[in-house]
C-alpha positions as CSV (number, residue, x, y, z in Angstrom):
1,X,146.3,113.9,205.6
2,X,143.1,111.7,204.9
3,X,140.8,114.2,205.4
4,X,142.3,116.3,203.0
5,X,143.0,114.5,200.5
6,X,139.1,113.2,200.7
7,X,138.2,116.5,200.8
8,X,139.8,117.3,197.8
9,X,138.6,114.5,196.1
10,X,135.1,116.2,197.0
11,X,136.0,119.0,195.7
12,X,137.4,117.5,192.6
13,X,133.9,115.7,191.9
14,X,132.0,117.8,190.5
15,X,134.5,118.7,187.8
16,X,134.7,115.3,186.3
17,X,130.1,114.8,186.0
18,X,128.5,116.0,183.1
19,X,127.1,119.0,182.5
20,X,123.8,120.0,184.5
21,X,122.1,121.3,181.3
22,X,122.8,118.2,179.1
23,X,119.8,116.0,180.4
24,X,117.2,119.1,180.1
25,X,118.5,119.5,175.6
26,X,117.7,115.7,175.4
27,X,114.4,115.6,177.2
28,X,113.7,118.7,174.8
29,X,114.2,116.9,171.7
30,X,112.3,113.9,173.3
31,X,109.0,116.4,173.1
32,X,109.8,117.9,169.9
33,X,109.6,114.5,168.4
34,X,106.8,113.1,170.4
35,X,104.7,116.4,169.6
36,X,105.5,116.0,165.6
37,X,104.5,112.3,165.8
38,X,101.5,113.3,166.8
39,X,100.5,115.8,164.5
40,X,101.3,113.5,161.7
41,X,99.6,110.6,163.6
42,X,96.7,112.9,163.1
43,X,96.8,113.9,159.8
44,X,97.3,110.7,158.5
45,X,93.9,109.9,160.7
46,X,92.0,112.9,159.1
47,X,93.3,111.5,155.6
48,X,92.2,107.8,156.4
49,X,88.8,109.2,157.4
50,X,88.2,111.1,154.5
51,X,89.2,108.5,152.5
52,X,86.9,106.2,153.3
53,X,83.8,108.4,153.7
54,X,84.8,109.4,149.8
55,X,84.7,105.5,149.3
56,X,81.5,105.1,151.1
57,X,79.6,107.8,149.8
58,X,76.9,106.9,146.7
59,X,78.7,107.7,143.3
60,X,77.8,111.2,141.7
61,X,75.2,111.0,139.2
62,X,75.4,110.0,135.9
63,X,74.2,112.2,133.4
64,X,70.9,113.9,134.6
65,X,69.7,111.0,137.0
66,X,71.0,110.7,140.4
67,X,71.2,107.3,142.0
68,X,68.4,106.2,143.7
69,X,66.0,109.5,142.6
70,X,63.0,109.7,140.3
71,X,64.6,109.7,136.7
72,X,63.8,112.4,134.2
73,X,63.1,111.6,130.7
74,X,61.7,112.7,127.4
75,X,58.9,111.1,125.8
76,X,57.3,110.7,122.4
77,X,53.8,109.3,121.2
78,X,53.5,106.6,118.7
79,X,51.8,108.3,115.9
80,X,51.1,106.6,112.1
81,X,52.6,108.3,109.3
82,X,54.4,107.6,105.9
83,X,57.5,105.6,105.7
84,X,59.7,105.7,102.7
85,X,61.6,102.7,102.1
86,X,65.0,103.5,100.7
87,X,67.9,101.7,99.7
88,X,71.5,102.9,99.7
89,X,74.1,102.7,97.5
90,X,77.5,104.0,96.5
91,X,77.9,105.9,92.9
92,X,79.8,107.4,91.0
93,X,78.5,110.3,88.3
94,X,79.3,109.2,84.8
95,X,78.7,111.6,82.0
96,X,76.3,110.6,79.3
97,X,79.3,111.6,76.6
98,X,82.9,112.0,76.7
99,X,84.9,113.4,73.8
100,X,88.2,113.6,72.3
101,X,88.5,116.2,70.3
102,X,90.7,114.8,67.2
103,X,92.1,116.5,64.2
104,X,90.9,114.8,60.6
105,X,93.6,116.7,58.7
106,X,96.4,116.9,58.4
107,X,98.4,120.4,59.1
108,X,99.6,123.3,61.4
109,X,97.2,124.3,64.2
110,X,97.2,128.2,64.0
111,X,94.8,128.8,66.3
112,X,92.9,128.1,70.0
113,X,89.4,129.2,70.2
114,X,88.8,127.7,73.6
115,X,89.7,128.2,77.2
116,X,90.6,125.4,79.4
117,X,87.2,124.6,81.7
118,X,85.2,126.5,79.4
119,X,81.7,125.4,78.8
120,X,80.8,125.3,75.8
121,X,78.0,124.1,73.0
122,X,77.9,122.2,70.4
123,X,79.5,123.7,67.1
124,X,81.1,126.4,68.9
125,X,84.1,127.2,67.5
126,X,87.2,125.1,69.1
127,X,90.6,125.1,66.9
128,X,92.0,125.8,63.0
129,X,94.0,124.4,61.2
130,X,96.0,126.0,58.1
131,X,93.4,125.6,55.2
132,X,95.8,127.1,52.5
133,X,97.2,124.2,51.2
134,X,93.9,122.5,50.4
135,X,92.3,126.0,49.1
136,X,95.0,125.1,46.4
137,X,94.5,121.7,45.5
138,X,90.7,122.7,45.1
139,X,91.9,125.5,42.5
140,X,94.0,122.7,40.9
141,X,90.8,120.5,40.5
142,X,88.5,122.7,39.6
143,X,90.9,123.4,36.6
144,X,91.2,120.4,36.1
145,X,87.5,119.9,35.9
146,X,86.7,122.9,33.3
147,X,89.2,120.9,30.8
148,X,87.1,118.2,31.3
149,X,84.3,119.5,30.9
150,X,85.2,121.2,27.7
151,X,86.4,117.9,26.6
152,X,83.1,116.1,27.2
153,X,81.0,118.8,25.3
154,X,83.2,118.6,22.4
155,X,82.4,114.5,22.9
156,X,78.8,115.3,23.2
157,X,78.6,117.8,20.0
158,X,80.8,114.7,18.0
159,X,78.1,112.2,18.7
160,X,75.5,114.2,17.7
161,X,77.2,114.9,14.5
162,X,77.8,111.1,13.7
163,X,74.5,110.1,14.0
164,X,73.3,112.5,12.1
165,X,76.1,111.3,9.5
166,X,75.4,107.5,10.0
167,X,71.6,108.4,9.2
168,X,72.4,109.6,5.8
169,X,75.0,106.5,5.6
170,X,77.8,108.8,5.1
171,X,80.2,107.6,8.0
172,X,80.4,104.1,9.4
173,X,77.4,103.1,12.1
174,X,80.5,101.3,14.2
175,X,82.5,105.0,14.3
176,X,79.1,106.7,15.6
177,X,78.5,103.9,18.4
178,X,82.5,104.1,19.4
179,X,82.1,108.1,19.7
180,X,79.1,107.2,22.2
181,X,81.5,105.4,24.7
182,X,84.2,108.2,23.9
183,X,81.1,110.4,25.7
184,X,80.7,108.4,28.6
185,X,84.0,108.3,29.4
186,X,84.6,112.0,29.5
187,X,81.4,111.9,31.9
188,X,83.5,110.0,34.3
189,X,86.3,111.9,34.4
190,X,83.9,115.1,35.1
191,X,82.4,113.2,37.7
192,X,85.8,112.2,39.2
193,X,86.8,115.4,39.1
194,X,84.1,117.1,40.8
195,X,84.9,114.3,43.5
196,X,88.2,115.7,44.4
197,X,86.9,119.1,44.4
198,X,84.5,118.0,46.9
199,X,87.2,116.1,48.7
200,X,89.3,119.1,49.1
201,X,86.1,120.9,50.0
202,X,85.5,118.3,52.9
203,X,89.4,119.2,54.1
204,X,88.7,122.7,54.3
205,X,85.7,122.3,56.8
206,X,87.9,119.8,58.7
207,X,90.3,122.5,59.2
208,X,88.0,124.5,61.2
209,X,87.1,122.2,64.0
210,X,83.9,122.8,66.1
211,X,82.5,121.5,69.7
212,X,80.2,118.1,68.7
213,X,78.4,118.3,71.8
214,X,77.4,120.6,74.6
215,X,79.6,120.5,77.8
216,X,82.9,121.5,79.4
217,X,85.7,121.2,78.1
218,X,88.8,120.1,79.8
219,X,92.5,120.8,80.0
220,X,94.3,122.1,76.6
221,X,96.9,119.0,74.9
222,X,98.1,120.9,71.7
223,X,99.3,124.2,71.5
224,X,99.2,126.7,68.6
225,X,102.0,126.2,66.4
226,X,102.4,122.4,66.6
227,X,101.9,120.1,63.1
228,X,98.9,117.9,64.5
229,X,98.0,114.7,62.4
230,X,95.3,112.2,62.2
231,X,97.5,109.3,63.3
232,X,98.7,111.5,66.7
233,X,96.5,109.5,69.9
234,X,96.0,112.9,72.2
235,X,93.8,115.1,70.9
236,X,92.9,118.3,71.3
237,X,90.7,118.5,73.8
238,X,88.4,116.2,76.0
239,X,84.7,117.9,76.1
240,X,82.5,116.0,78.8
241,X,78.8,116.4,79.0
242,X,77.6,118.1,81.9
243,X,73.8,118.1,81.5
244,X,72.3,115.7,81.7
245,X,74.3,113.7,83.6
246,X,74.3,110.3,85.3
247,X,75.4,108.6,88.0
248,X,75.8,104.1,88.3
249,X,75.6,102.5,91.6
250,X,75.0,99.1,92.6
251,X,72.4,97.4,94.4
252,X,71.8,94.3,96.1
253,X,70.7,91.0,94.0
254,X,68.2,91.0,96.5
255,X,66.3,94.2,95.8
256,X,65.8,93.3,92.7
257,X,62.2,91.7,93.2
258,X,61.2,94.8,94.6
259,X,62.6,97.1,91.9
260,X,62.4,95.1,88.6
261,X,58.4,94.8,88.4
262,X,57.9,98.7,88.9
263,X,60.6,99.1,86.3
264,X,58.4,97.1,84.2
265,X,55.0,98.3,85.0
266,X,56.6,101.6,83.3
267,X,56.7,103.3,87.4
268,X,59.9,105.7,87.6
269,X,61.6,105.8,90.8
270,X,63.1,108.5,92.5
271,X,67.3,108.6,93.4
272,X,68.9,111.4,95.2
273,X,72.1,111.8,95.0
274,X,74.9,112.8,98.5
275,X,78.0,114.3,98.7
276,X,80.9,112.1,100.1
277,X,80.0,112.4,103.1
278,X,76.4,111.9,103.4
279,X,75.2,115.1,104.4
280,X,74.0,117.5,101.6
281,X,72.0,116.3,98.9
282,X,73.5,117.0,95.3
283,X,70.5,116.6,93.0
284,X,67.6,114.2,92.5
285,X,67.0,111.8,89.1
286,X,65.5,109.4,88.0
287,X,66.2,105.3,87.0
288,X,66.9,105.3,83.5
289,X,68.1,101.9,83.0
290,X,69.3,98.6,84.8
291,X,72.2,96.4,83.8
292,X,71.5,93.3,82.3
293,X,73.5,90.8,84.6
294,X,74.2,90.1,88.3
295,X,77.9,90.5,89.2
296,X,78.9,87.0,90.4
297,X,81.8,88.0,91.8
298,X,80.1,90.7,94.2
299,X,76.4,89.9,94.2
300,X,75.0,93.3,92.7
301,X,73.7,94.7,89.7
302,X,74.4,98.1,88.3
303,X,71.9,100.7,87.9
304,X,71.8,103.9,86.0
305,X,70.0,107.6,87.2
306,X,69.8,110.3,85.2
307,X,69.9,114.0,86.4
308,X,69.2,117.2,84.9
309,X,72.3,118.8,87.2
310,X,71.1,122.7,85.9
311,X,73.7,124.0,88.6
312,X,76.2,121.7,87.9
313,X,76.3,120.1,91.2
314,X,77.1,116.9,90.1
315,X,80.8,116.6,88.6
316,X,82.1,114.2,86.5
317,X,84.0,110.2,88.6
318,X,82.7,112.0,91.8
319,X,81.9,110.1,94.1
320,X,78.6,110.1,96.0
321,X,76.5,108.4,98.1
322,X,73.0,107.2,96.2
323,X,69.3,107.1,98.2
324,X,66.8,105.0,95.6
325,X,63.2,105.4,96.6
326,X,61.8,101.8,96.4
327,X,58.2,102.6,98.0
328,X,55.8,104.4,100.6
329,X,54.5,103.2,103.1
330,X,51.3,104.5,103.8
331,X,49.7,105.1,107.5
332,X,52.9,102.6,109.3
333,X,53.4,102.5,113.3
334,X,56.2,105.1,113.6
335,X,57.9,105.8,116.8
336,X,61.6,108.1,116.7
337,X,64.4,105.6,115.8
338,X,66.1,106.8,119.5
339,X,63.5,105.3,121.2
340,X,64.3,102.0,119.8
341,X,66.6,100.0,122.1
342,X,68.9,96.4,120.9
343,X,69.2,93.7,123.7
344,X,69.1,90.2,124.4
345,X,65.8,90.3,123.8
346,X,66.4,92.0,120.2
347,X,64.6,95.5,119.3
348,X,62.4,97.1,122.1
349,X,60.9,100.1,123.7
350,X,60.2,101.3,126.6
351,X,56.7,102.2,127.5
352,X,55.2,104.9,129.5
353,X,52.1,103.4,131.4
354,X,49.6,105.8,133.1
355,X,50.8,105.7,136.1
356,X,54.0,107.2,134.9
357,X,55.9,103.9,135.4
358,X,57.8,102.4,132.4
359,X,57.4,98.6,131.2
360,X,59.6,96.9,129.0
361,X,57.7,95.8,125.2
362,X,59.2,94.1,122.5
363,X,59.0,95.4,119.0
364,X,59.9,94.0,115.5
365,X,60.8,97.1,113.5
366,X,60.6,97.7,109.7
367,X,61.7,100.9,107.8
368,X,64.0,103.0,108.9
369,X,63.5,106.8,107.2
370,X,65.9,109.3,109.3
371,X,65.0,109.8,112.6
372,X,61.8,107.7,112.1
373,X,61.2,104.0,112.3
374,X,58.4,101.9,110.8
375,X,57.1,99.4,113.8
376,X,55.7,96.4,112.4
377,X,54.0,94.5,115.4
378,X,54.0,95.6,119.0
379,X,53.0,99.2,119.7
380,X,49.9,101.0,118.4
381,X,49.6,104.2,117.9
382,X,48.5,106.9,120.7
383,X,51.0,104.7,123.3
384,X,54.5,107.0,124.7
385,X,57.5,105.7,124.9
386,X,61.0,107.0,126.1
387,X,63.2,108.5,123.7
388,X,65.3,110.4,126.0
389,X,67.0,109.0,128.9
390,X,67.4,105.1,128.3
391,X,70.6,104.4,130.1
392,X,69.3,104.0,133.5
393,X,65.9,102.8,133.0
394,X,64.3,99.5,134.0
395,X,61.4,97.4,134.4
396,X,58.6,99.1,136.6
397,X,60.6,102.1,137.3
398,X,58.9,105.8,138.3
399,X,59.9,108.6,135.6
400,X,58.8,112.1,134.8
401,X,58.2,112.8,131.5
402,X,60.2,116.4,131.0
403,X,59.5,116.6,127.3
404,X,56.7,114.8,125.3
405,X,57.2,115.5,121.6
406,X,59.0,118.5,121.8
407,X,57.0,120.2,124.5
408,X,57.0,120.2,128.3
409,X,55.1,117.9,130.2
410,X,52.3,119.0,132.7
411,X,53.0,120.6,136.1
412,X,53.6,118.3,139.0
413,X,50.3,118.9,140.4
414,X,48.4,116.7,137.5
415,X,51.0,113.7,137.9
416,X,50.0,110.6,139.0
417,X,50.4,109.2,142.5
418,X,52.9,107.0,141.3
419,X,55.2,110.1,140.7
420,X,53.9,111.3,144.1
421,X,55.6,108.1,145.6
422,X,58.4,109.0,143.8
423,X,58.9,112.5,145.0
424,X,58.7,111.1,148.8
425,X,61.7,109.3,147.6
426,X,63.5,112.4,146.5
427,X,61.8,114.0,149.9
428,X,64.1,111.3,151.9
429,X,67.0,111.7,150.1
430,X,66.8,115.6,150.7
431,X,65.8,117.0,148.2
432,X,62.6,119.4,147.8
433,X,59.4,117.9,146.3
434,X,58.8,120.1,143.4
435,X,62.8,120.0,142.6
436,X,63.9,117.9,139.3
437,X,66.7,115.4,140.0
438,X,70.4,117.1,139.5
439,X,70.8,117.1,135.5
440,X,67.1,117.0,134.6
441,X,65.3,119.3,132.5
């Protein structure tokens, strides 16, 4: 009975284990994960050495000069030439006359001769103004003045008659003196007739209303049809002179002792006037006159050009940006105003040696005319200098020169040995001898 029943409970074992196949999915898994751990483990190793050898490796070059290689730069020789010294200023073009056209008469405007914006010259025909009225108060006074005339020569004839009479002692001498005041009276009325005549006259030719001066004129402000008087404030029309024109800027208090004596001396100088924004040039003048007082409040004085403006360039309260020639200077130390540099130690250059290394010289600058600059002390002339590639020069440094003035420097074959040198050092860092740093021209 035992024996069975342990036999059974053999039997019976295996039915209450686990599953056979149970350990094998787990152990499965177990290298599924291990195996992905891996691979990341790895890639996170291939992204950490990358990384770093991005980190470690020399920066890319800035601009045209790699780090550590033979820079490249563009020259220029110190020549002499003519500065101009020029001061600017900020103007604006006033005309030499503005008008507003006003009515003297009183009456109906009929008619417009004029288009708004039109140029036009002086006398042209602008406006009229019905004359009719005062073509018949002239007719009145010149009737007026034929019965007084009549009158006077029947005075006249009178006097003659009494002094004949008071001669001969026929008539009283008192009544022939009386009849000569009796003339002079009728003289005045005449006279004060004629006047009126002459007044209505005057009314007539204000009716018609011309242009007083030469220039454009502006925007219409009365209408045909409207009762315009000599009281009304408006106008007309405003006319503005276009030629010549001028334009008042102010300068400096202190370039005044370099303006006023050639003033004086009877020397003109030269103004040219810009547009707004500094670029084209609008018309060139000359200094007509100078105010008579410094402005306390901003330190300048105003000063008056006058231009022909033929192609009406110049346009009335624009504003534009004035250039007054003060004087030349005549064979001045000019390098290009790039190749001057601002530091610590204030303006200076950097020179090109013969041996193709550049040194470091201070300069104390003068003029500046566009793209040239007026070297008082510290260069002379035949000397280069760098006007091209600055940024990453120093002290003692190798360079080529790729452009000297505008046109290429020698081959590499007539360089110095100090660019030799140089191209070793581009040899080491792998790059051909002949072959221009990365950038360079």
């Amino acid at each position: 009975m035992d024996e069975r029943t342990r036999k059974t409970d053999d039997d019976l074992a295996p039915d209450v284990r686990r599953p056979a196949s149970e350990p094998d999915v787990k152990t499965q898994w177990r290298s599924k994960f291990r195996i992905g751990a891996a691979l990341i483990a790895l890639l996170l190793a291939f992204l950490t050495y990358q990384t770093v050898r991005w980190v470690s490796s020399a920066p890319p070059a800035a601009g045209r000069f790699p780090q550590g290689g033979l820079q490249t730069v563009g020259a220029a020789t110190v020549v002499l030439g003519d500065i101009r010294v020029i001061v600017n200023a900020l103007g604006t073009v006033t005309p030499l006359a503005t008008v507003t056209v006003q009515t003297q008469i009183n009456g109906q405007l009929t008619e417009v001769a004029f288009t708004e914006g039109q140029l036009v010259k002086k006398g042209d025909f602008l406006a009229q103004i019905d004359q009719r009225p005062y073509e018949i108060l002239k007719a009145q006074f010149q009737g007026q003045l034929a019965h007084d005339e009549g009158v006077l020569s029947q005075a006249q004839m009178d006097l003659k008659r009494y002094q004949t009479l008071a001669q001969q002692n026929s008539i009283a001498r008192q009544q022939a003196d009386n009849q000569v005041f009796v003339v002079q009276q009728d003289e005045g009325t005449v006279k004060q007739d004629q006047a009126l005549i002459d007044a209505q006259t005057l009314n007539i030719t204000y009716c018609h209303i011309v242009s007083p001066i030469t220039g454009r004129v502006g925007l219409r402000l009365v209408d045909p049809g409207n009762y315009v008087q000599t009281t009304s404030s408006g106008g007309l029309a405003v006319i503005t002179q276009l030629q010549p024109i001028t334009v008042i800027f102010t300068l400096p208090e202190d370039d005044l002792p370099e303006i006023m004596p050639q003033l004086n001396a009877g020397k003109t100088l030269a103004v040219t006037a810009y547009d707004r924004a500094n670029l084209h040039p609008l018309g060139t003048g000359l200094v007509s006159a100078v105010d008579n007082q410094v402005d306390t409040t901003t330190g300048t004085v105003k000063v008056r050009a006058q231009f022909d403006n033929t192609d009406n360039a110049l346009f009335p309260n624009q504003f534009v940006n004035a250039r007054l020639l003060v004087k030349t200077l005549q064979n001045a130390v000019t390098v290009p105003t790039p190749a001057v540099q601002r530091g610590s130690p204030g303006a200076y250059v950097y020179v090109i040696n013969a041996d193709n290394t550049v040194a470091v010289r201070p300069i104390t600058t003068g003029a500046v005319d566009g793209n040239l600059t007026a070297v008082n002390s510290g260069l002379a002339a035949g000397e280069r200098v760098v006007i091209d590639g600055t940024d990453r020069l120093r002290d003692g440094l190798h360079v080529i020169v790729a452009v000297d003035n505008g046109q290429p420097a020698a081959p590499a074959a007539t360089r110095s040995k100090g660019a030799g040198r140089g191209q070793n050092q581009d040899q080491n860092s792998g790059r051909p001898q002949n072959e221009a740093p990365a950038g360079g021209q």
